[in-house]
C-alpha positions, -999 to +999 in steps of 0.1 A: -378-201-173-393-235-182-412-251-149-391-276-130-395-310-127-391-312-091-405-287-064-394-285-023-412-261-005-394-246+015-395-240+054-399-206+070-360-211+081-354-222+045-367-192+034-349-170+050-315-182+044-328-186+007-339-149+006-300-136+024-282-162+000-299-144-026-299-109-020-256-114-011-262-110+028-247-146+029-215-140+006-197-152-005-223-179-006-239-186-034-262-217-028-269-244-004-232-261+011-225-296-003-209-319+022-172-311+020-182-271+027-205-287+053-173-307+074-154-277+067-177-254+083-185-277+114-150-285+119-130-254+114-159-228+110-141-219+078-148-225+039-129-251+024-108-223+004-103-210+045-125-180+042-143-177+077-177-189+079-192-207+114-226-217+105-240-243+081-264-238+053-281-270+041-317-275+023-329-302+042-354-324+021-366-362+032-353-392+016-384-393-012-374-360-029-336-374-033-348-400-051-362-383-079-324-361-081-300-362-101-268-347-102-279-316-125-312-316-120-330-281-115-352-278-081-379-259-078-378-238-043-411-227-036-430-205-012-454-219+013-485-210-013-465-226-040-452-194-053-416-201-071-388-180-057-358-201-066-340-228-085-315-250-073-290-265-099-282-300-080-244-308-077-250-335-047-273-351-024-258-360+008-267-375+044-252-355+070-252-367+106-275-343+127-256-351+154-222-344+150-238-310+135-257-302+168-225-313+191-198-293+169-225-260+161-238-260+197-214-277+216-247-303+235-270-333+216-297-323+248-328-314+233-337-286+259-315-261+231-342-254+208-311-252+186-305-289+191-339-302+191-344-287+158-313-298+140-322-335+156-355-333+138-346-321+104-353-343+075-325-367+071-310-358+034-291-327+021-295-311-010-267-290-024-264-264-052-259-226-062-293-207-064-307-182-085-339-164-087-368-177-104-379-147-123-368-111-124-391-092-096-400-126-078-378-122-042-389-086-043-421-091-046-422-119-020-403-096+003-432-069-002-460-094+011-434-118+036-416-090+055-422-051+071-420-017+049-383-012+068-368-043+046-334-033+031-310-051+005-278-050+014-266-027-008-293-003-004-278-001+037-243+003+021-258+034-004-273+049+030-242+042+046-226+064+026-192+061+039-196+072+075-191+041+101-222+022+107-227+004+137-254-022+135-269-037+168-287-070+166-312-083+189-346-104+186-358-087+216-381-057+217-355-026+228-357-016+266-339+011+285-306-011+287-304-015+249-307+019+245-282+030+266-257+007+251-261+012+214-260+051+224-226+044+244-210+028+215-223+056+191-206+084+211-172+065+209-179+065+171-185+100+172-210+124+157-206+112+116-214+078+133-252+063+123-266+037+141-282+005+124-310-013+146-313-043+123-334-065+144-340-104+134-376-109+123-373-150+113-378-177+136-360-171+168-368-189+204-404-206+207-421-182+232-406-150+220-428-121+211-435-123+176-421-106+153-450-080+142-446-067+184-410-066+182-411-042+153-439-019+166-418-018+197-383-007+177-402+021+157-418+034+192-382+042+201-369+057+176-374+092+188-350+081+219-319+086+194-304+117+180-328+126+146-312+120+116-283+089+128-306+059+132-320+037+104-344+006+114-343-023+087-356-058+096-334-087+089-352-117+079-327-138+094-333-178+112-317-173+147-299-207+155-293-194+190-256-212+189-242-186+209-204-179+201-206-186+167-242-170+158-223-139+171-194-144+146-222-153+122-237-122+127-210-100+125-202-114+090-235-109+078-238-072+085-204-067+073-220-076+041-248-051+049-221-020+048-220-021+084-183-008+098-189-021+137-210-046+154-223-046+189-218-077+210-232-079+244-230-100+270-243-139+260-251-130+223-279-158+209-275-176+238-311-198+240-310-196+279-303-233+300-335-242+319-306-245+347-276-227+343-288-196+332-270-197+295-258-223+280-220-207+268-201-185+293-219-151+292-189-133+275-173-164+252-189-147+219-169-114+228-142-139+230-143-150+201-150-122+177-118-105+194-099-135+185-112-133+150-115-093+147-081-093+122-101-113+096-143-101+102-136-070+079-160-054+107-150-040+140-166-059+170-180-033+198-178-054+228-194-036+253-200-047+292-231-056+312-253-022+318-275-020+344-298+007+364-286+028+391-313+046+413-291+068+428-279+077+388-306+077+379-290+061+342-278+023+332-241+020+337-214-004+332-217-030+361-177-022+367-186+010+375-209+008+398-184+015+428-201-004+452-237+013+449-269-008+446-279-017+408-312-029+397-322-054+371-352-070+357-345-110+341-363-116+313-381-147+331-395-116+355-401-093+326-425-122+315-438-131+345-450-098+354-466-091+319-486-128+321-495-112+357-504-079+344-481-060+374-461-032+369-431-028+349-404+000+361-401+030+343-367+025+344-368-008+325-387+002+294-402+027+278-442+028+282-444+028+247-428-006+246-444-022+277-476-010+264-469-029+230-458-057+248-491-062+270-509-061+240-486-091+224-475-111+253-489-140+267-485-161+293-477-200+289-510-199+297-531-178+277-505-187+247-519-212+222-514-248+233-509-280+213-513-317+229-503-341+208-512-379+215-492-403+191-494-442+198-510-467+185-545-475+170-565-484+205-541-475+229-563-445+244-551-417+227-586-405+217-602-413+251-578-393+271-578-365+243-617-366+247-614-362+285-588-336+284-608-314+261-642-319+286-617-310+318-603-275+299-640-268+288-645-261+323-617-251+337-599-230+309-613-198+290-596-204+258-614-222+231-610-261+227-607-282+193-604-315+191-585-329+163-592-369+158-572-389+136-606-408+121-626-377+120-598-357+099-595-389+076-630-382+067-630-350+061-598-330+059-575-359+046-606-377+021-585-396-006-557-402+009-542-440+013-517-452+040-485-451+020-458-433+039-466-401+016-497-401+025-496-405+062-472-384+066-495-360+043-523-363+066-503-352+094-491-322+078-523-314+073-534-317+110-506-297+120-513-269+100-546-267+117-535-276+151-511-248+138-539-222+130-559-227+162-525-220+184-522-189+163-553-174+173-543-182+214-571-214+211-560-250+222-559-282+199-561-314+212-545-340+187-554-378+185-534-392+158-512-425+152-488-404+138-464-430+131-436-413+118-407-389+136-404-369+109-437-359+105-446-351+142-414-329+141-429-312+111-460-302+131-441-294+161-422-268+145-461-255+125-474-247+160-441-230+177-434-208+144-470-199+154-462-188+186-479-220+202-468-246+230-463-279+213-469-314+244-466-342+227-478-375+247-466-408+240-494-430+247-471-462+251-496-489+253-477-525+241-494-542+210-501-568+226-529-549+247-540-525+220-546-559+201-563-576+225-590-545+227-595-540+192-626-522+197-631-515+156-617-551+149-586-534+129-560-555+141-578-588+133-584-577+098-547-570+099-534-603+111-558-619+085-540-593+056-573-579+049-560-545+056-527-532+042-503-507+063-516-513+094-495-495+120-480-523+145-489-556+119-476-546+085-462-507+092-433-495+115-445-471+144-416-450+157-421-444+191-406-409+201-376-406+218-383-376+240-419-368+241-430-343+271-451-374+288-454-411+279-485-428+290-492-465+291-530-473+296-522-505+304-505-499+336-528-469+349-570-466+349-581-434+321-588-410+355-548-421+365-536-411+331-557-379+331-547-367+363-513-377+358-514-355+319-527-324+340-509-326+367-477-320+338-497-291+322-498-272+358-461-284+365-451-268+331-474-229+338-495-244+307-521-246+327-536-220+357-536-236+390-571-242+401-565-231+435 
């Protein structure tokens, strides 16, 4: 295949619905949805021909990548290291509105749905077209280095299949007592031919889930917990959405496609969990839903109740049938809070092989990686209260401290790039990515940047939590009038006088953010106010470890 003209790379979510369209776990899609496939789908959670389908899946790509499409036109889709996977034959470039898609998908616009909050930041264009593979062996061998030993097609689970029903259990959790217990129920009403698939999701899920690497030490240290011979374990390098309801229908279609003849559905399925509520989506409205659907899935839904442990049982049974005896439970909030306090975890919860895998994984929010972000503009204090911060965690915080400054990357990192949108948006892709690689490692970055652009703060927001990092972005929201009136480096009068071009505030747009964790004006407060006001957040939030 001749090289194309045009190359996306794609996002770790793009790459895994790239890598299911291709290998047929999205059929009967066969590329990215154009516009009328993409109403259809928010509207009616159907294809346009009516074949049932809830979720949308779009290649997003920013506005200067449409402009060099045509209709036609062949896109390159490459890997992060610039490895070709795919090509994209263009039939249309659309702008969807992210909003209508996060109301309609996830039934909320409120940012708190990690759901939301990401379809809000996507880039703002569509590209649609069917995919094929760029060369014969390339997805396979991507697979080989991207994703564990356990990886199946879908047809080799239908081979292994081999007739007998196939019940496939999805979760992005590590497996505990309760999950066992339930996927065992629902094979003895299956029977003894009955096999068991534990095909766990291993793309991005929730930020501050265990990664994916834990989760799958933890399923094979169970395996011995089912009968020998009826149990295969094959990742699924599937994007969660966590849109509740309709992920669950999602799901159940896709492991239909995987041979599977019955699909477990507990109680709130991909539900992200409300910071108020509890769940966002009534705790049994995906059961709901798939039986309303079950005559067309072509899979059976199992919709099992709500297990829990009984002492006196000694076993996890149905709530329902508890008969009045005590039951015992462990959240997931007190799961974490108890590993990030290194207290015990009941035998009765999990198996010691799996909490044993998890306190070698988990960390607390804080012992976890940490991003702050400061975006505002040039002399409004971002790199004086970054510069304070980082001499406060020195000495009160055991995890090691970098300090990322906009005019220190410039010179280094970033050398030879201009101020074109491009290339600021460049230069902060390029900070995030180490911002990124500190978090990953469990160090902090501290990040004093302009950062003018939503787009491109989005972009490094979702670097660091793909990591397994905290992302804090501050807003210091000093007014130009101020930041010009300082002008320690005499930018803005050189600005004013059109000596320097792009100049964020004078001659380039800043756009402020619209939901940053903190805003900060330095105008209003003393640097010790904004400081103590900036960690006084970071202990509100468990970033930080109380001092007393």
């Amino acid at each position: 295949m001749s090289t194309a003209a045009v190359v996306h790379v794609l996002s770790a979510r793009q790459r895994c619905d790239l890598e299911l369209l291709l290998n047929g776990a999205f059929a009967p899609l066969t590329g990215f949805m154009d516009q009328a496939t993409w109403q259809s789908v928010l509207s009616q959670m159907r294809l346009p021909n009516g074949t049932l389908w809830p979720m949308p899946i779009t290649l997003e790509v920013g506005e200067d990548l449409t402009q060099r499409l045509q209709v036609g036109d062949e896109l390159r889709l490459d890997r992060e290291d610039g490895t070709p996977l795919a090509s994209l034959c263009v039939a249309e470039c659309y702008r969807p509105d992210r909003r209508q898609e996060a109301l309609l998908v996830y039934g909320s616009d409120d940012r708190r749905h990690p759901g939301v909050a990401q379809i809000l930041d996507l880039p703002a264009w569509n590209v649609a077209g069917t995919v094929q593979v760029w060369e014969e062996g390339a997805l396979r061998r991507a697979a080989a280095v991207e994703f564990p030993p356990e990886y199946r097609y879908p047809e080799e689970l239908r081979t292994l299949a081999a007739g007998r029903p196939l019940l496939a259990f999805q979760t992005r959790n590590p497996l505990h007592h309760a999950h066992i217990a339930i996927t065992r129920a629902a094979m003895s009403e299956l029977g003894e031919e009955a096999r068991l698939l534990l095909h766990p999701a291993i793309g991005p899920t929730k930020p501050g889930d265990v990664d994916a690497a834990a989760r799958m030490r933890a399923y094979r240290a169970v395996l011995p917990q089912y009968p020998e011979g009826r149990v295969l374990l094959a990742p699924l390098p599937l994007a969660m959405r966590m849109a509740g309801p309709r992920e669950a229908l999602w799901h159940a279609l896709i492991r239909r496609n995987h041979g599977a003849t019955h699909f477990v559905v507990g109680r709130a399925h991909a539900d992200a969990g409300h910071p108020e509520r509890g769940s966002w989506y009534s705790p049994f409205a995906a059961q709901e839903l798939l039986e309303e659907k079950r005559d067309e899935l072509g899979i059976t839904p199992v919709l099992l109740p709500e297990y829990a442990y009984s002492p006196q049982r000694r076993a996890y049974v149905p709530r329902a049938q508890a008969n009045g005896e005590r039951l015992s439970d462990l959240s997931g909030t007190e799961l974490r809070r108890r590993l990030a306090a290194n207290e015990e975890i009941p035998d009765w919860f999990s198996p010691p092989e799996v909490v044993h895998i998890l306190r070698q994984a988990y960390r607390g929010a804080d012992r976890r990686g940490l991003v702050v972000w400061f975006t505002g503009l040039s002399a409004s204090g971002k790199s004086t209260l970054a510069g304070m911060l980082a001499r406060r965690l020195e000495s009160k915080d055991s995890r090691a401290v970098t300090l990322l400054d906009g005019d220190v990357v410039r010179r280094f990192l970033s050398k030879g790039l201009g101020f074109s949108r491009e290339d600021r948006d460049e230069n902060i892709r390029r900070i995030g990515f180490v911002a990124s690689l500190v978090a990953r490692h469990g160090g902090i970055a501290l990040v004093a940047a302009i950062s003018p652009y939503r787009g491109a703060r989005a972009e490094a927001r979702r670097l660091v939590e793909e990591a397994g990092g905290l992302f804090v972005e501050v807003h210091v929201a000093t007014p130009l009038t101020v930041c010009a009136e300082r002008d320690p480096k005499g930018l803005y009068a050189r600005a004013q006088r059109g000596e320097i071009a792009h100049f964020t505030g004078v001659s380039d747009p800043y756009e402020e953010p619209e939901t940053p964790e903190l805003r900060l004006d330095t105008s209003q407060i003393v640097d010790a106010e904004a400081l103590a006001t900036l960690w006084n957040y970071l202990l509100t939030a468990g970033v930080l470890r109380s001092e007393g």
